[in-house]
N, C-alpha and C positions, 0 to 999 in steps of 0.2 A: 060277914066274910071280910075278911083284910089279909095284905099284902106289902111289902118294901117297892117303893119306886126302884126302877133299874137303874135309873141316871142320877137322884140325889139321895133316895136310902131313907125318903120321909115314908111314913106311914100309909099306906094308899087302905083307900074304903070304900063300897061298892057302893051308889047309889040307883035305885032302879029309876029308867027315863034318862040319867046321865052318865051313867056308868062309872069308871075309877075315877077317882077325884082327890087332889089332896088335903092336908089339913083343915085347908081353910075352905075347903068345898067347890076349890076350881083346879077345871079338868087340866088346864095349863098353872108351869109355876112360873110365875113372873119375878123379874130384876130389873133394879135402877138401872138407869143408864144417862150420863151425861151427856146431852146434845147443845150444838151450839148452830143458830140460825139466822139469817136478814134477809130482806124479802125474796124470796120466790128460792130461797138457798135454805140445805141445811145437812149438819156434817155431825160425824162422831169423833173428828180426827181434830185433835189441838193446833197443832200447823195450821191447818186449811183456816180453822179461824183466824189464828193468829195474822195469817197473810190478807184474811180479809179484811182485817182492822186496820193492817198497815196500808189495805187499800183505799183505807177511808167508809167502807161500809159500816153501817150501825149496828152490828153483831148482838145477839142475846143469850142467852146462858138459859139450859132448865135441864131437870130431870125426869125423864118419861119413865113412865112402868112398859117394856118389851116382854114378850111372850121368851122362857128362857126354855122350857122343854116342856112335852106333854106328857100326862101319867101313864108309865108303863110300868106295868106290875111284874113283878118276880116271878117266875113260874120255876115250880119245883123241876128238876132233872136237868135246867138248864146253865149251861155255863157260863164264869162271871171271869 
């Protein structure tokens, strides 16, 4: 049994125990995301850093994997 996600259009396939899942066999599709962080602080917003650096705080840089949407399958009769 297979389906198109509603939200990106990949592939969806039933697992039993997990249910729709996408390609890669997770129930969520994830995306990078650029975050910037120093202690007890952390932002997605470039400014916010940037004024932390000018504050003198020790800022760092990474890329997290975030939850970007969960598999919702296509059902026939329904509108797109």
């Amino acid at each position: 049994m297979s389906t198109i996600c509603v939200w990106c259009g990949q592939p969806l396939r039933w697992i039993n125990g997990k249910g729709w899942v996408h390609p890669d066999g997770n129930t969520y599709a994830k995306k990078k995301q650029r975050v910037w962080y120093a202690p007890g602080l952390r932002t997605r917003d470039p400014e916010v850093a940037q004024a932390w650096i000018q504050a003198g705080l020790e800022v760092h840089e990474a890329l997290v994997d975030v939850d970007d949407h969960c598999a919702l399958p296509f059902r026939r009769g329904e509108r797109t």
